[in-house]
C-alpha positions in Angstrom: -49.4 7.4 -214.3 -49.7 5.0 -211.8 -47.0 5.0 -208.1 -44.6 3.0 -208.4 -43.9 1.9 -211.7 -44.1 5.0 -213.3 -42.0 6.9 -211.2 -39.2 4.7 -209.6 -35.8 5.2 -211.6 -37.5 7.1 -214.0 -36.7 10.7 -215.1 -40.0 12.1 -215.9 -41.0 15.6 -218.3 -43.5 17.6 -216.8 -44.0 19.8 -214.1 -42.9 19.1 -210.9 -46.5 20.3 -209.1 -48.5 18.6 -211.2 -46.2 15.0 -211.4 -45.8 15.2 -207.2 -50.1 15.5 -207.2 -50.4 12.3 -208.7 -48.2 10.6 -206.4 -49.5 8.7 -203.1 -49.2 11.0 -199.7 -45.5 9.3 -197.5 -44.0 7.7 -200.3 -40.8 9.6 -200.8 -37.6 9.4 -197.7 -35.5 12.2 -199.1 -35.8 15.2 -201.3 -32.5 16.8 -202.4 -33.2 20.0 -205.1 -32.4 23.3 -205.7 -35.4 25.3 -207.2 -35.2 28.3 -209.8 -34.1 31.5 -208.3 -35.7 33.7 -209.5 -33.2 35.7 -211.4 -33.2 35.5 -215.3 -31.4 32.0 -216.0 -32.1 31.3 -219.2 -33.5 27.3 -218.5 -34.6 25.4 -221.5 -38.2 26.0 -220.5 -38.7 27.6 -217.3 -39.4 31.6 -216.8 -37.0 32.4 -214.6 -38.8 36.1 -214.3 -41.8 35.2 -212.3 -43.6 38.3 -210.5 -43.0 38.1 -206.6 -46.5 36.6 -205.6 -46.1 34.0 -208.5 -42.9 32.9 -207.2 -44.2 32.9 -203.6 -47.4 30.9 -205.0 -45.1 29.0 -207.3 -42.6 28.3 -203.9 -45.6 27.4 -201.7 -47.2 24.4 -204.0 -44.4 22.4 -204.6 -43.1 22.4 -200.9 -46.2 21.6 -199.6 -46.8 18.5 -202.5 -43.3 17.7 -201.5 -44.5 17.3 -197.5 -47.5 15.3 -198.7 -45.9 12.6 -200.6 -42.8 12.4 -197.5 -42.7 9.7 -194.8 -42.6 10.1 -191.4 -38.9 10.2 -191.9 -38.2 12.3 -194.4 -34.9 14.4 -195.4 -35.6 17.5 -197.3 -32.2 19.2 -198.4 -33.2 22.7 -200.1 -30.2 24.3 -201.7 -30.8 27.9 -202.1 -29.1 31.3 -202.6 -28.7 34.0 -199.5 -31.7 35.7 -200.5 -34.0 32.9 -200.7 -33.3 31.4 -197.5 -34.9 34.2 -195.8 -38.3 33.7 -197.7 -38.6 29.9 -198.2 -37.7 28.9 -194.8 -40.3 30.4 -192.4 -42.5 29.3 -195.5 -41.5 25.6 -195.2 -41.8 25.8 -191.8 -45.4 27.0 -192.2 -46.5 24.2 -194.1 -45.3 22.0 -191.5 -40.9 20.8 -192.3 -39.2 21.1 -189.1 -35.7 23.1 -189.9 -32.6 20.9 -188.9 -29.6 23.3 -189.7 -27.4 25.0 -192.2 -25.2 23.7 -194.7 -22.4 25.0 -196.9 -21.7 24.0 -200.2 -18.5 25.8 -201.4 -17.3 26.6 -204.5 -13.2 26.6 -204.8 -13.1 27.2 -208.6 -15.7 30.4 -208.7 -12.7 32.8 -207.3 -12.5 34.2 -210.9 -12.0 38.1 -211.0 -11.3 38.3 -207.2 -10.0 42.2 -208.0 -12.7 43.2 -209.3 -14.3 46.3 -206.9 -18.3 46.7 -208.5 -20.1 44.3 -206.3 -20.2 43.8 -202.6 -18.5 40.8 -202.5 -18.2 37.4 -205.0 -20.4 34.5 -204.3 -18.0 31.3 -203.8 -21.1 29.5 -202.0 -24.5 28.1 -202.0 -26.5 27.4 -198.7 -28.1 24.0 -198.5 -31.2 24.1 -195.9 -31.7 21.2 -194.2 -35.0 20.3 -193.1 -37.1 16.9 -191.7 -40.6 15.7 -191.0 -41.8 14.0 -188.5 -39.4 11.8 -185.9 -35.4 11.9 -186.1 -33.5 8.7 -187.6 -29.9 8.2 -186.8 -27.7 9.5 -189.6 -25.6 6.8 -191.1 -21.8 5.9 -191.5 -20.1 6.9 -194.8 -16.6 6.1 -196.7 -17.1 9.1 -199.1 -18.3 11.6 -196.5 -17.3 13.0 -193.1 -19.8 14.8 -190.7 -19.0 18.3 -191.0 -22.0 20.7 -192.6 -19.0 22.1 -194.8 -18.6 20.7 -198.3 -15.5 22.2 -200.7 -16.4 20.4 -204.0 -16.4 22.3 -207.6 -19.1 23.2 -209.5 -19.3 21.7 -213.1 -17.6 23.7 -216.2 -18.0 23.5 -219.5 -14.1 22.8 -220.5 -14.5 20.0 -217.5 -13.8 16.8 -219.4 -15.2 13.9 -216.8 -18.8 12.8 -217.9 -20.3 14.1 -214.6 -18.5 17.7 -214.2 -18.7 18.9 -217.9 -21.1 21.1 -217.6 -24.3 21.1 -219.4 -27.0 23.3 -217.4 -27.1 26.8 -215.9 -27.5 25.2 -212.5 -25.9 21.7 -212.3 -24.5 20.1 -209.2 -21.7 18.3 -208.5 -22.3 14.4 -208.9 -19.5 14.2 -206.2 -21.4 16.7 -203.5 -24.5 14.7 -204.0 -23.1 11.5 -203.2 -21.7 12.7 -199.9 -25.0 13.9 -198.3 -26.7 11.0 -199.9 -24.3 8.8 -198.4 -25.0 9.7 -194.7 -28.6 10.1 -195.2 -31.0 7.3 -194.8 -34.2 6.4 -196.6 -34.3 4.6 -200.1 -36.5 6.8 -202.6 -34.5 10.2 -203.4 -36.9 12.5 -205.2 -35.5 15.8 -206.8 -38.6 17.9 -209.0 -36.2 19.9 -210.5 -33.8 17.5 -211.6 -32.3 19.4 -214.4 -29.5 17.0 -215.8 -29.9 14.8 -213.5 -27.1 14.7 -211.2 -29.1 13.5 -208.3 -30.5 11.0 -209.5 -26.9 9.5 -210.9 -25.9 10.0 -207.5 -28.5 7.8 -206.2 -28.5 4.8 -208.8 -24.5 5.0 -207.5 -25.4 4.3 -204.4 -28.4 1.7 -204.5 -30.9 4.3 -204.3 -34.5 4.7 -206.2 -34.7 8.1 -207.4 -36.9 10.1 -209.2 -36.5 13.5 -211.2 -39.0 15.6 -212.6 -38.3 18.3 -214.8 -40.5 20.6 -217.5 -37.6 20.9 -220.2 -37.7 17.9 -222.7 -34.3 18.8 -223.4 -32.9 18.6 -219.9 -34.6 15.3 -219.1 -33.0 13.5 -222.3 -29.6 14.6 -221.4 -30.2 13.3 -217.8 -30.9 10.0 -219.3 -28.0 10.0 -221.0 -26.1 10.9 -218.2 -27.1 8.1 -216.5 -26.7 6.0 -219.0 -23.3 7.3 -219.4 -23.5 8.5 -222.4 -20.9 11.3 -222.9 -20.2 11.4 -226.3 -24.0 11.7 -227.1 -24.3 14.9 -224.5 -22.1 16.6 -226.0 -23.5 16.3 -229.4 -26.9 17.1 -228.1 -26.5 20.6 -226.1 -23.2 22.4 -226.0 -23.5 24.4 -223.1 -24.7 28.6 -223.1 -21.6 30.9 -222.9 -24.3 33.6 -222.4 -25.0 31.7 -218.8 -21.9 30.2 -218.5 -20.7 32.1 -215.3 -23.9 32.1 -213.3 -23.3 32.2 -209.6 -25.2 29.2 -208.8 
């Protein structure tokens, strides 16, 4: 594969440590991605039941290919659960991001069984790390976004009927959520190696963007191409959606 005509706009199958090594160091502006937890998703491909020093190994390489191949500029927006956060930023930090702040991503339509008494307390959001290398650019203006680090947008479901919420994958963003911190961020190459259906990279294509996604599951990166291409009819055809993972907390 040769940088950039293999990768630009291109949704690629592979994994996401090996793809990122054959790319050229500072040529990506903004990463936005949410890795696997960790917890026993049940993705297409990925074992989501690594030991803790594989995941830690696992965690480490891809950050640091991910610093490599960013400019000077560089956004990194890490979307994690509260357990992660803990771990994976002092070990981004280590490898060299500088940590910005937190952000919120909430969740309005996860309030299901709000009586229930058995845990500690339901999870209604997702933290979103913000990291950045090297010097600070200006943030930009946006007509989609406002500034606040708090953003109430609903996570795809499967009875959703709009191309871009019906949901698809066990850990799918929001086209909608993307868009806003895209929006405000600057830099033209948006890179997400765990792209799953893709909703980053629509969200960049809608707004001028060059994006990349990487993903291992042949499956996921065929319905992200038809996402893009806005084929909803075809999607639905192709995968129906898990019940069995169909009220994940992420």
């Amino acid at each position: 594969m040769k940088y950039p005509d293999d990768f630009l706009n291109k949704i690629i199958c592979g994994d996401s440590i090996d793809v990122m090594r054959e790319m050229p160091n500072e040529c990506v502006d903004m990463f936005i991605t949410s890795p696997p937890y960790n917890i026993g998703l049940g993705y297409d491909e990925y074992d989501d039941t690594l030991s803790q020093e594989d995941y830690e190994m696992f965690s480490y390489e891809w950050i640091w290919e991910a610093y490599r191949i960013a400019s000077d500029t560089t956004r990194f927006y890490l979307v994690l659960d509260d357990k992660l956060i803990w771990s994976l930023k002092p070990l981004a930090e280590e490898i060299g991001w500088d940590f910005v702040q937190l952000l919120t991503w909430c969740k309005p339509n996860l309030s299901r069984k709000i009586g229930r008494i058995t845990g500690d307390w339901n999870y209604l959001s997702e933290n979103i790390l913000l990291f950045r290398k090297g010097k600070r650019t200006p943030m930009l203006r946006s007509e989609i976004s406002n500034t606040h680090n708090w953003f109430v947008e609903t996570t795809p479901q499967s009875n959703f009927k709009k191309n871009y919420q019906h949901r698809v994958h066990p850990a799918q963003f929001p086209v909608s959520l993307i868009k806003k911190i895209i929006s405000r961020t600057p830099g033209q190459v948006v890179l997400d190696p765990f792209c799953g259906v893709g909703s980053v990279c629509i969200a960049a294509k809608e707004l001028n963007r060059d994006y990349i996604g990487i993903d291992m599951s042949e499956k996921y990166c065929e319905l992200a191409k038809d996402r893009l291409m806005g084929n909803k009819t075809t999607i639905e055809q192709k995968y129906m959606f898990d019940e069995e993972n169909k009220n994940a907390n992420i």
